[in-house]
C-alpha positions as CSV (number, residue, x, y, z in Angstrom):
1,X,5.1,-19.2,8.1
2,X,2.6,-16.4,7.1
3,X,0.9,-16.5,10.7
4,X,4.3,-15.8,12.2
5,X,5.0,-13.0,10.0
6,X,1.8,-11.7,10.5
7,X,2.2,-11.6,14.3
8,X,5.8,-9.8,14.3
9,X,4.0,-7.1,11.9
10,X,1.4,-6.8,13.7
11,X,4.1,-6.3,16.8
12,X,5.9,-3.7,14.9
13,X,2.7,-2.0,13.9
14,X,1.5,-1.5,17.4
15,X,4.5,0.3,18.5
16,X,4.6,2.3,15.9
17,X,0.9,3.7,16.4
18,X,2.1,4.0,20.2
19,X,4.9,6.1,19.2
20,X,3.8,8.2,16.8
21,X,0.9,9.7,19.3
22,X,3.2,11.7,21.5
23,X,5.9,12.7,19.6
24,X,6.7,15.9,17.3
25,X,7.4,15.4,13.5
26,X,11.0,15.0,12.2
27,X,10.9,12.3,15.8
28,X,12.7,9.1,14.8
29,X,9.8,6.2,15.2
30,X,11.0,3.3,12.9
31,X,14.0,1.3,13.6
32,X,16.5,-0.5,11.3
33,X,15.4,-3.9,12.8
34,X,11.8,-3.0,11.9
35,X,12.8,-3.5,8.1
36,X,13.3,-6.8,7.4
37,X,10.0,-8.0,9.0
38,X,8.1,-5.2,7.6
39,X,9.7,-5.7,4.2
40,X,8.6,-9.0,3.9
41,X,5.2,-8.3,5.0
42,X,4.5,-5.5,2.6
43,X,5.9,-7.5,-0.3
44,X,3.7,-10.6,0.8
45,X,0.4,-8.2,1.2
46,X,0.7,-7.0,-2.3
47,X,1.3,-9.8,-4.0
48,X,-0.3,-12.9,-2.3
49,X,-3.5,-11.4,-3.3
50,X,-6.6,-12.3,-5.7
51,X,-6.6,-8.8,-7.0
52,X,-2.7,-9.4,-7.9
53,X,-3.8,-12.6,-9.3
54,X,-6.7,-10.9,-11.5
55,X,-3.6,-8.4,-12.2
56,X,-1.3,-11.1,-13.4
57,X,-3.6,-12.5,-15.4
58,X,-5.0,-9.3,-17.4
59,X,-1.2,-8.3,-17.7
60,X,-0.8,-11.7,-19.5
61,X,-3.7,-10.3,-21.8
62,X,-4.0,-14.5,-21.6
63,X,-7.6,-16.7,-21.3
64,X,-5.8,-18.8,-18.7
65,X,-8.1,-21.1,-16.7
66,X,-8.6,-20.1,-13.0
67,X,-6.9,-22.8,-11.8
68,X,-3.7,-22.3,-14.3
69,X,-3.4,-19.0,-13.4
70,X,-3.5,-19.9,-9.3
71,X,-1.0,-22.5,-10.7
72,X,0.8,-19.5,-12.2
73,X,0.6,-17.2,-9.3
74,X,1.8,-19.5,-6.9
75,X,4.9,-20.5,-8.8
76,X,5.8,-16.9,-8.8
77,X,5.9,-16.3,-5.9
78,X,7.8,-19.3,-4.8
79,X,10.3,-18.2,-7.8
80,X,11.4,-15.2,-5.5
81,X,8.8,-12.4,-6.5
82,X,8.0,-11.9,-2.7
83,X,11.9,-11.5,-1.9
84,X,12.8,-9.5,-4.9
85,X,9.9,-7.1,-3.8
86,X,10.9,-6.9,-0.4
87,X,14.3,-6.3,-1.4
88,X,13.1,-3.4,-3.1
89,X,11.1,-1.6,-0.1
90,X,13.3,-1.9,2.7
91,X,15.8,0.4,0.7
92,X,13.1,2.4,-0.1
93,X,12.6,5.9,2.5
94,X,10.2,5.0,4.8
95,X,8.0,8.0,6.3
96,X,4.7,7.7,9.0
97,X,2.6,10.3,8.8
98,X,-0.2,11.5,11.5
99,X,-3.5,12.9,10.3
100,X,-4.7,15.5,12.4
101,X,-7.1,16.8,9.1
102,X,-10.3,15.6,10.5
103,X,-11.1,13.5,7.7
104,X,-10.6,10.0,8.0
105,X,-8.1,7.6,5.5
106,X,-9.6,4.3,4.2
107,X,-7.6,1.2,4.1
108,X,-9.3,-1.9,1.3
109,X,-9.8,-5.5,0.9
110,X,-6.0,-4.7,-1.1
111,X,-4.7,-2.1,1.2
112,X,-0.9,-2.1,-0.3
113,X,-0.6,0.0,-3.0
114,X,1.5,1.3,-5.0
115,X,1.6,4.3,-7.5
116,X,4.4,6.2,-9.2
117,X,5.4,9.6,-8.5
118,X,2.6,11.5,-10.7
119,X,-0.3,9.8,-8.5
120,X,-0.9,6.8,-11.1
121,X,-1.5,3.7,-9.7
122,X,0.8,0.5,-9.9
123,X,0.5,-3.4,-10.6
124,X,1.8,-6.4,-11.6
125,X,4.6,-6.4,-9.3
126,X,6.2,-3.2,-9.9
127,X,8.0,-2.6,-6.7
128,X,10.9,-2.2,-8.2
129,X,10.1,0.6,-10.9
130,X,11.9,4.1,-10.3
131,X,9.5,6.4,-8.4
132,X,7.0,3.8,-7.0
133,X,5.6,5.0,-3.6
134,X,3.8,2.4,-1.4
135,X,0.9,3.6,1.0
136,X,-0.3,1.7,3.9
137,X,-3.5,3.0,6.0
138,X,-2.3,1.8,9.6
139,X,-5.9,3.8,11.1
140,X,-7.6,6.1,10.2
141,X,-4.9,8.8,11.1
142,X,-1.3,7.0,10.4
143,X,-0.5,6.3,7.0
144,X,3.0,4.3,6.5
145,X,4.5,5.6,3.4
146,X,7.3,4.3,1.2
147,X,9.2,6.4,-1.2
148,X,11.8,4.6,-4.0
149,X,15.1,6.8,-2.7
150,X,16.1,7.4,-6.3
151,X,13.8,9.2,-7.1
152,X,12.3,11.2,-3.9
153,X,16.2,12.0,-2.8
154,X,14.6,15.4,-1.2
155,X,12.6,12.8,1.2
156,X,15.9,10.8,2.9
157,X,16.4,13.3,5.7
158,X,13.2,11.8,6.9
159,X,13.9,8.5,6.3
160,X,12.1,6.5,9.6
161,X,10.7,9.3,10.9
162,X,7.2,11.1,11.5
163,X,6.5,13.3,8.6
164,X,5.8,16.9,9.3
165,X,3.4,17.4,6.5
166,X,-0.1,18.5,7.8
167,X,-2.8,16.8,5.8
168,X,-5.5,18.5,4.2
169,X,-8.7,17.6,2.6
170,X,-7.5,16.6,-0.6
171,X,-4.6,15.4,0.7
172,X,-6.4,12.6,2.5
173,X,-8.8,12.1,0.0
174,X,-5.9,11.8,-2.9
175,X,-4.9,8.9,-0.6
176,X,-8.4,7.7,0.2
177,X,-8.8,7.4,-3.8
178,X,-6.0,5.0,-4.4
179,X,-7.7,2.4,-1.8
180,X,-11.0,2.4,-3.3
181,X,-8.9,2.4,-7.0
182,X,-7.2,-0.2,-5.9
183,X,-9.8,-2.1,-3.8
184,X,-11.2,-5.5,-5.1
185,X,-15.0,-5.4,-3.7
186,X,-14.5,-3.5,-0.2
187,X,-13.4,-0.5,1.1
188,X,-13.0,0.0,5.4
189,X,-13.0,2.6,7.2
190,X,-13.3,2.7,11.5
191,X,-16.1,5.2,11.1
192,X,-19.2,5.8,9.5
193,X,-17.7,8.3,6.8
194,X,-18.2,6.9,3.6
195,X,-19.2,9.9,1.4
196,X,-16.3,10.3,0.2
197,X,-16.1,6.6,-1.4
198,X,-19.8,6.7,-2.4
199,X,-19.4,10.1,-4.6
200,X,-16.4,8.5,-6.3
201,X,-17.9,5.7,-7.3
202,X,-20.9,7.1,-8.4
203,X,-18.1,9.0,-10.9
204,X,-16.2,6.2,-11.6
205,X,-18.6,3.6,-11.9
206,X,-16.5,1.1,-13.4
207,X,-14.7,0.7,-9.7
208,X,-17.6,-1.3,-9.1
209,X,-16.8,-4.1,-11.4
210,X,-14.2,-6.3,-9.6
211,X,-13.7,-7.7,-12.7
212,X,-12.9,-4.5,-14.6
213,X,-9.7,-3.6,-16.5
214,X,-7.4,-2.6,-14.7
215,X,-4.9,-1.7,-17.3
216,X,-4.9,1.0,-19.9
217,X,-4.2,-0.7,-22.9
């Protein structure tokens, strides 16, 4: 049941912020039990949505009715794409990270996301593709990152722990871009600090367009 997995997340996700106020980087904060439950709710975040549905169907370069390509969607995910996915992840190295920066991340209407290694964003339920990293805004100071372990091998020393990275600027704001990029219509943020969002779009105003391309092609 989705409400029950959303309550043991949401249990996991709690202690975690807890945790990760007090104690120095490199301190262990996630726990092997944590991954199964979190595994299956990242997996079911990313791809339950109507964003991943607009993805599945401009991947399919198809003129599928609405209702086919629920239809479509659905079956999918019943299929095993939600399991396969979560599979993938909770072997993945999984890092939180505290923002002390000053500038606030973002989270979205699609607040999963995943790019590859170079910063590109991902879709169509590409979990599983070497070098995929997975950002999750838990406030606006904690991100949950996770890193595919073939690729970032360097990063397994700090596999469930808090990262000692110290964000920046444009560190925050490289992650801030990937929500709005990847947002369907909204972007959140617990304060009033939206300049950041507003100047993008007014460079990219194509991220406007929920119905835009979203692939390259």
């Amino acid at each position: 049941m989705l409400s029950e997995l959303e309550s043991e997340a949401s249990a996991v996700l709690a202690r975690w912020l807890q945790a990760i106020e007090d104690v120095p980087p490199g301190t262990g904060v996630i726990e092997a039990a944590d991954r199964p439950t979190m595994s299956q709710y990242l997996a079911t975040q990313a791809l339950r949505t109507s964003e991943e549905r607009t993805l599945l169907g401009q991947g399919l370069g198809s003129a599928l009715e609405i209702a086919d390509l629920q239809t479509l969607h659905v079956a999918m995910l019943a299929a095993g794409a939600i399991q396969e996915a979560a599979a993938a992840v909770s072997n993945f190295v999984w890092i939180l990270a505290r923002n002390e920066s000053g500038v606030v991340f973002y989270t979205s209407d699609h607040p999963v996301v995943l790019r590859t290694h170079d910063h590109h964003c991902l879709h169509f339920f590409q979990f599983s593709l070497p070098g995929t990293e997975v950002l999750l805004p838990l406030s606006s100071t904690v991100m949950f990152y996770a890193y595919d372990r073939s690729h970032w091998k360097k990063l397994a020393p700090f596999d469930g722990q808090v990262s000692p990275v110290r964000f920046t600027r444009e560190l925050v704001e490289s992650d801030n871009q990937a929500q709005i990029g990847h947002s369907r219509r909204f972007v959140f943020c617990d304060r009033d600090e939206f300049a950041f969002a507003r100047s993008f779009c007014a460079a990219h105003p194509e991220v406007r367009d929920h119905e835009r391309d979203r692939f390259q092609r």
